[in-house]
N, C-alpha and C positions, 0 to 999 in steps of 0.2 A: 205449842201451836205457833207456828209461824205464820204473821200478820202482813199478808201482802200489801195492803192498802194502809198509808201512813195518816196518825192520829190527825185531829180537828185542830191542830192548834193555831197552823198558818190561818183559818175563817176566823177564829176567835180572836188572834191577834189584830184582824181589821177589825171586825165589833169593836174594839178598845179603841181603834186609832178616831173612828167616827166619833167617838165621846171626846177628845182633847179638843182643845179652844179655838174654836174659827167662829163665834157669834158675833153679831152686829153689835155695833156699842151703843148705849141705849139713847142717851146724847143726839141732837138733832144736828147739832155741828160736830160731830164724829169726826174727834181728831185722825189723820195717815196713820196707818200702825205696820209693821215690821217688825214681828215676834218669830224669835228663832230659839228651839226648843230641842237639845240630846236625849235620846231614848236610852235610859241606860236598863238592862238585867245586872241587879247586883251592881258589879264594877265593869262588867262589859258593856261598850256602845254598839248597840245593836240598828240605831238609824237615828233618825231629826225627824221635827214635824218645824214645818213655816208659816204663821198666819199674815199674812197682808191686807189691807183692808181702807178702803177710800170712799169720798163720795163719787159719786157720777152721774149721768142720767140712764136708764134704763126705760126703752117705750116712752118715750117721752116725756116722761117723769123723774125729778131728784131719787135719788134710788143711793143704798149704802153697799157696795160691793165687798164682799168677804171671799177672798181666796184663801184656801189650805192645800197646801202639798207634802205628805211624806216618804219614805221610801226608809225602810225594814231589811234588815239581811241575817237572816239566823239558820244556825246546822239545827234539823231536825232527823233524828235516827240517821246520821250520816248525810245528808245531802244539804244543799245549800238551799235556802229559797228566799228568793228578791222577791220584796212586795211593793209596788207603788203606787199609790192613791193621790187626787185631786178631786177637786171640791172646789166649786164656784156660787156663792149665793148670794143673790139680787134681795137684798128687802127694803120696804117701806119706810120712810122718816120716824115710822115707829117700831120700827124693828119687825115689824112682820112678814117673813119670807115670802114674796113672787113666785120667783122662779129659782133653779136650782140642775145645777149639772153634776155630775158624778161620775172617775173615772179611775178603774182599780186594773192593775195589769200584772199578771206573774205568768211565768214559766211560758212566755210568749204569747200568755192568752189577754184579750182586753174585754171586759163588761163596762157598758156605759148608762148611764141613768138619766134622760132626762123631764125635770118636772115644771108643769107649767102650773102653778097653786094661787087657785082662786078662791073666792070663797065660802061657795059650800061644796069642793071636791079641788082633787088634784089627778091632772090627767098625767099619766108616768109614759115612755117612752124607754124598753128596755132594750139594748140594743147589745149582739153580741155575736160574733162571727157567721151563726146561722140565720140571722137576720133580727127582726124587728115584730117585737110584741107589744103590745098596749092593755095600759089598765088605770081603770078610773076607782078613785080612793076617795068615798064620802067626809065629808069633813063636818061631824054634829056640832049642832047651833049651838053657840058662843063657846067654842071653843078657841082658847090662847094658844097661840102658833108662836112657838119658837125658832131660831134659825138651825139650833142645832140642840143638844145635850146641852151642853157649857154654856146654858141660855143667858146666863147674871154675872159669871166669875170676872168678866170683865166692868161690871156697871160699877161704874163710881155712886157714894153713898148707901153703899147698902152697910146695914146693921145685924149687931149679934141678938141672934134669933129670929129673923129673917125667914121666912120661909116661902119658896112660891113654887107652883105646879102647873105643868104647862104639860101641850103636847108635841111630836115632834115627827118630823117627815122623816121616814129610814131610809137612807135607798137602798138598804142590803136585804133589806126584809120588803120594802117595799109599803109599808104600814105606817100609821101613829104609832107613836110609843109616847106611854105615861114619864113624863118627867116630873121628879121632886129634888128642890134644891136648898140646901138648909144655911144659912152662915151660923155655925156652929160657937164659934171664940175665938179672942185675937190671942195670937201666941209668937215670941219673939225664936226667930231661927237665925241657925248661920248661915249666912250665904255669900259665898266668894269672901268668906274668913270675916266678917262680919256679922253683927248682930240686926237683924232686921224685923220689925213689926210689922206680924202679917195677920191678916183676919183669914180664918179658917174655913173652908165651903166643902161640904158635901153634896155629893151630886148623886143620884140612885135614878136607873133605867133598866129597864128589863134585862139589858147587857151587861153591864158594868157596873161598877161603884167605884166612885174615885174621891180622893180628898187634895183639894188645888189651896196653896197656899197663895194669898192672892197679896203683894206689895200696899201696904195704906201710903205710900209714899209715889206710886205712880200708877195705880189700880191693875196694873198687869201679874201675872202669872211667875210664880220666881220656880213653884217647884208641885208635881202634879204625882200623888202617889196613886196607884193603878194597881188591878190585878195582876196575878201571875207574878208580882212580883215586880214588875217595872215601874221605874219612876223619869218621868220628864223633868230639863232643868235645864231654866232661862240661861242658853249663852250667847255669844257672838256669834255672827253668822259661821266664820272660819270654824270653831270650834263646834259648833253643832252637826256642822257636815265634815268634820273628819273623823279621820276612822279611829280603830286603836290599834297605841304602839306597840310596834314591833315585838317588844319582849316582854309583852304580857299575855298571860296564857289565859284563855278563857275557860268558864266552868265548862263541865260535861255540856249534852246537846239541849236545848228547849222540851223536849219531846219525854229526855230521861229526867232534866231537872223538875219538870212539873207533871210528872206521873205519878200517882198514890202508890209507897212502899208496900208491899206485904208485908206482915208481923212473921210468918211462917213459908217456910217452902213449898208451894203450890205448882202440880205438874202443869206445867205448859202444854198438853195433848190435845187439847180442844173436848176432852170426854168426860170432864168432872159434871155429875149428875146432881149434887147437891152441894150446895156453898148457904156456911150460916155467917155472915158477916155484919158487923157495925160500923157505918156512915159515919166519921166524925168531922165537924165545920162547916153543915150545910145551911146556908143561910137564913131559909124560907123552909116550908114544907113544900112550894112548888116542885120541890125535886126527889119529893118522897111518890114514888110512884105504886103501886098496885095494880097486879092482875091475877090470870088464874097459873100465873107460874112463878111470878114477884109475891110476897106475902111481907108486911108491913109485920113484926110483931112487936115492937115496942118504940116510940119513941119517947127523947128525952134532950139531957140537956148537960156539956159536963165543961167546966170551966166557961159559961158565959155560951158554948156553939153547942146548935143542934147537932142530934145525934138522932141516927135511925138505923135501929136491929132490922135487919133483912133475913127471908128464908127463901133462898129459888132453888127451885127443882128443875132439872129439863129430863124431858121425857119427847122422844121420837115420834112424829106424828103419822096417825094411821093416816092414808089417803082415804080409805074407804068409812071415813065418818066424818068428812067434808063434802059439804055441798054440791050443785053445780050449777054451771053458769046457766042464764044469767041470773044475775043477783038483785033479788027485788025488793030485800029489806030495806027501808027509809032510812032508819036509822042510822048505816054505815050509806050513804047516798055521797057524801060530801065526802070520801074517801077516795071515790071515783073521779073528782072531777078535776082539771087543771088547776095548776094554781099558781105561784111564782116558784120558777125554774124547773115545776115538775109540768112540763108542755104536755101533756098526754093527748093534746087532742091536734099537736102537729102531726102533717100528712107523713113524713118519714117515719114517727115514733110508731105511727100507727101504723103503716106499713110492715115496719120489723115487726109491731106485735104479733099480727097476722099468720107472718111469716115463722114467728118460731110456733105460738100456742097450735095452728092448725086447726084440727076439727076436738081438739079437746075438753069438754065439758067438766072436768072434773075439778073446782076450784085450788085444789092446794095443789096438783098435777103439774096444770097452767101455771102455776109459781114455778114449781120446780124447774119446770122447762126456761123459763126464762132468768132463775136465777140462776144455772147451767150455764144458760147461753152468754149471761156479763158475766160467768166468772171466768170463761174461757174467750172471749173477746177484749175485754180489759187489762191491760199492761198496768202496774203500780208505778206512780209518778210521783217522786215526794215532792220537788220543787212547786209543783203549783197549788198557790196558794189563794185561788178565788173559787168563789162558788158562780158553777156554771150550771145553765139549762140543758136539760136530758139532749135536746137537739146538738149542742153542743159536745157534749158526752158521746153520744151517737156516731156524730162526723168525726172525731179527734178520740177514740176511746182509750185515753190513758187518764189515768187521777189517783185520786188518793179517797178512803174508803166512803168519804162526800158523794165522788161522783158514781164510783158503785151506785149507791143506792139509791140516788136519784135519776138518775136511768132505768134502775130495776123499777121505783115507783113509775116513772111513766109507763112502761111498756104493761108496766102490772093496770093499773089503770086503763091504759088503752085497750086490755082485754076485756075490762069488766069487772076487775077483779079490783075487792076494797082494798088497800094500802097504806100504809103508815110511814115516816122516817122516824127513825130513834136515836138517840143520842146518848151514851152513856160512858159505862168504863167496861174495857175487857182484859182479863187475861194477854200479857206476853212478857216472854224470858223473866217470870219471876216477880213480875209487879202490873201493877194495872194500870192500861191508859187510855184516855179519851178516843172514843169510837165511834163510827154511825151503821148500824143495819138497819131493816125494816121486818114490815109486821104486815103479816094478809088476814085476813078476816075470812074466815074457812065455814061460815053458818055457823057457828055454836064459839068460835074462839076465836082472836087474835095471836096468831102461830109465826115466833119470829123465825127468821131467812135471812144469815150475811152470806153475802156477794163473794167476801174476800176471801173467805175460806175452804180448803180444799171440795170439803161433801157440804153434804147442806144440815147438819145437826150442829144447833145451838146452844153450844153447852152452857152450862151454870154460872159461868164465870163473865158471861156477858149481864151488867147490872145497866138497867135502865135508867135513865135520869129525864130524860125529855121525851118524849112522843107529838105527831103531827107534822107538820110540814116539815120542808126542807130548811126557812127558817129558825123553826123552833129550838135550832141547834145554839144558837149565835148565845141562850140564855146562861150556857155552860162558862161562859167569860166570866159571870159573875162566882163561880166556882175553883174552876182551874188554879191550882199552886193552895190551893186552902186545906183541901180533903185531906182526912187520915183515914186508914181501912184499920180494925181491926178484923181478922179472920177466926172465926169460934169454933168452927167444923166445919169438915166437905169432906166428899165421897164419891 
C-alpha cells in the first residue's frame, strides 16, 4: 500500500520543541539571559532553539519577558520540511504567565495563538489564514501556572528529589497539560571536553519526556536529552545556527529512521485482514487501546518496557446495518461538535458538507461520500509541518495525512455524523509508521475511514494508539523512535 499522506512526525517534532526551555527565572531580579541551544538527531544538526529573557514592564506592570525561537529542517520520506516557531511570554514577578504569543510556520503556511491568562480562565485567540477563532480555557481554583514545560530547569537552588507539579498553557492543543518535574541526581558530564557537575531533571507532560542536564555552576541548560532520539546542547550563537559540514553524510530520512521495523515481511496491499502483533516500549497503558476490532490480549513487561499483545481483524462494513441520520444518541454528542482545528461549524465547512452528503440519510453512506470526496481533493504535501484548522485545509487542500482527517472530521461533523481522529502506526514498504485516520460512529460501532488510501477498507495493519481530537495526536511524541513490533501472525 502506497501511503499518500506523509507520517505525523513534522507535529510531533513541534510538541518536543514547546517542551525545551523558554521559562521565567524564578528570581525576582531575573538576571538578561541568551541561551543558544543545537538540535542535534544522532550527529546531524537538524536546527537551534534560542531562549532570551529580560525584565520589562508589561500593562503597566514589572513583568519577566521570555522569548523562544526555533527553526528545524529535516528530509522526511524524501522531502524537505522547515519548521519555525516563536514564543513570547509575559509573566508575573512570580513567574506566573499573563500573557502569551505563539507562532509556528511551515510549507508557507502560519498559525498564531494568542493568550490573554487570567485568573480563572484564559481567553485564546487562534489565528490562521482563514481567519480568527476564539476560546475560553477554565483555569480550576488554585491551580499552579507555569510559563511553560521546562517550568524549574532553570531555577537556582533546587535540590535532589525535588519534585513539583504544575499546569501548563499549550498553544498546540490549546489546553492545560499536567506537568511533573523531578530533580533526579547530580551527575558529572563532559561537556566541550570537560568534566562538568550537573544536577539531573526530569520533566514528563502529556507530550514528551525529556532529561535537561542543568550546569550547578551557572544554573543553565548544558545538554537536553529528548524523544525520537534528539538531544539539545548549549553552544555559541555562531554554532548553534550553522549547519553541517559539507562532507558529512547524514543518516537515512526522520520518517524511516523512527519508524517501527517489521520482524517479517508484511504485504504492503492495504488487504491483510488479520495482524497478531506485540507493542514493545510503550510507556503507559494510555496507548493500549481497545475496541470491537483492536483486542488487547495480553499485556506485560519485558526488559523494564511495557508490552502489549494486540489481535485486529478488519472486516468491510455493511452499510445496511448503520444507522441514519440524525443521530440522537448522547453518548457520542461530543463527537459532533467543533472543537480546536476541527471548525465544523464554520459557514464554508458546513457548506461543503451539504454539498457533498446531499439528501443522504445513511450514516456510514454519508462518510463514505465525503471520505471519497478528500481523497480526491487533497494533494499530499510532506513539507508542511503544522497542524492546521479544516478551514484551512478546505481553502488550501494539500497536507499530509493530519490534514486529511481533520478535514474529513469536520465535514463528517458538519453532517451529523459522530467522528474521531486516530493516531497510530500503519503499514508501508515493509515497516510501520506513525499515521492519522478517523473513526464514525455508525449506531452500533466505531468504523475506521483513512482519507489517504485509494478505496475506503481499513486493513489490519492500521494499529491504533490515540483516538479523540485532532490534538490527541501530539501524545505520540512521547513514543516515536522507542517502539519495537514484533509480528506473530497475519492473514
Amino acid at each position: 500500500m502506497m501511503l499518500r499522506a506523509r507520517p505525523v512526525f513534522c507535529l510531533l517534532l513541534t510538541a518536543l520543541l514547546l517542551q525545551s526551555p523558554g521559562r521565567t527565572l524564578a528570581a525576582e531580579t531575573a538576571p538578561a539571559l541568551d541561551l543558544w541551544l543545537g538540535m542535534y538527531l544522532g550527529k546531524l544538526k537538524i536546527g537551534y532553539t534560542n531562549i532570551r529573557q529580560s525584565r520589562e514592564e508589561f500593562r503597566g506592570a514589572p513583568a519577566i519577558r521570555t522569548e523562544s525561537s526555533s527553526r528545524t529542517e529535516l528530509t522526511v520520506l524524501g522531502q524537505t520540511m522547515v519548521q519555525q516557531i516563536r514564543t513570547v511570554v509575559y509573566s508575573d514577578l512570580t513567574t506566573r504567565p499573563v500573557y502569551e504569543e505563539f507562532e509556528m510556520s511551515s510549507g508557507g503556511k502560519t498559525t498564531r495563538v494568542i493568550a490573554d491568562i487570567g485568573r480563572d480562565s484564559i481567553q485564546c485567540r487562534l489565528v490562521t489564514a482563514s481567519g480568527d477563532s476564539r476560546r475560553t480555557i477554565p483555569i480550576p481554583p488554585g491551580t499552579e501556572l507555569a510559563g511553560d514545560a521546562y517550568m524549574t530547569a532553570l531555577d537556582r537552588g533546587l535540590k535532589v528529589g525535588d519534585v513539583f507539579q504544575r499546569k501548563s498553557f499549550n498553544p498546540l492543543t490549546l489546553a492545560l497539560d499536567d506537568i511533573t518535574v523531578r530533580v533526579d541526581r547530580k551527575e558529572t558530564i563532559e561537556f566541550d571536553g570537560k568534566p562538568v557537575e550537573t544536577l539531573v531533571i526530569l520533566t514528563k507532560t502529556p507530550m514528551a519526556e525529556l532529561t535537561t542536564y542543568q550546569s550547578l555552576q551557572d544554573g543553565q541548560a548544558l545538554r537536553i536529552d529528548a524523544a525520537m532520539g534528539i538531544t539539545m546542547l548549549r553552544e555559541p550563537r555562531d554554532k548553534a545556527m550553522g549547519i553541517q559540514p559539507a562532507e558529512y553524510r547524514p543518516p537515512q530520512d526522520f520518517a524511516i529512521l523512527t519508524s517501527v521495523r517489521s520482524n517479517v515481511d508484511l504485504p504492503s496491499t492495504g488487504k491483510l485482514r488479520r495482524l497478531h502483533i506485540r507493542l514493545i516500549g510503550l510507556p503507559d497503558d494510555v496507548f493500549v487501546l481497545e475496541d470491537s476490532r483492536q483486542r488487547v490480549l495480553e499485556r506485560g513487561e519485558t526488559d523494564g518496557a511495557k508490552t502489549a499483545t494486540l489481535l485486529i481483524r478488519a472486516e468491510a462494513f455493511d452499510p445496511a446495518r448503520s444507522a441514519e441520520l440524525p443521530v440522537e444518541d448522547e453518548s457520542v454528542s461530543r463527537w459532533m461538535s467543533a472543537a480546536p482545528y476541527v471548525d465544523s461549524d464554520a459557514i464554508a465547512i458546513c457548506r461543503k458538507a451539504r454539498d457533498i452528503v446531499r439528501e443522504e440519510k445513511n450514516i456510514f453512506r454519508a462518510a463514505l461520500a465525503i471520505r471519497d470526496w478528500v481523497h480526491r481533493a487533497m494533494a499530499p504535501r510532506g513539507e508542511m509541518g503544522i497542524l492546521r484548522p479544516a478551514t484551512d485545509v478546505l481553502k488550501d487542500p494539500a497536507g499530509v495525512c493530519r490534514d486529511y482527517s481533520v478535514l474529513f472530521a469536520a465535514l463528517a461533523r458538519a453532517s451529523g455524523i459522530p467522528c474521531r481522529i486516530v493516531g497510530g502506526l500503519v503499514l508501508n514498504r515493509g515497516d510501520f509508521y506513525y499515521h492519522a485516520w478517523n473513526e464514525v460512529w455508525t449506531g452500533e460501532q466505531w468504523v475506521p475511514l483513512d482519507c489517504t488510501t485509494p478505496d475506503a477498507f481499513v486493513d489490519a495493519t492500521h494499529i491504533k494508539l490515540t483516538e479523540g481530537e485532532a490534538t490527541e495526536m501530539f501524545r505520540m511524541g512521547r513514543i516515536i523512535g522507542q517502539l519495537k513490533a514484533e509480528v506473530l501472525a497475519f492473514e
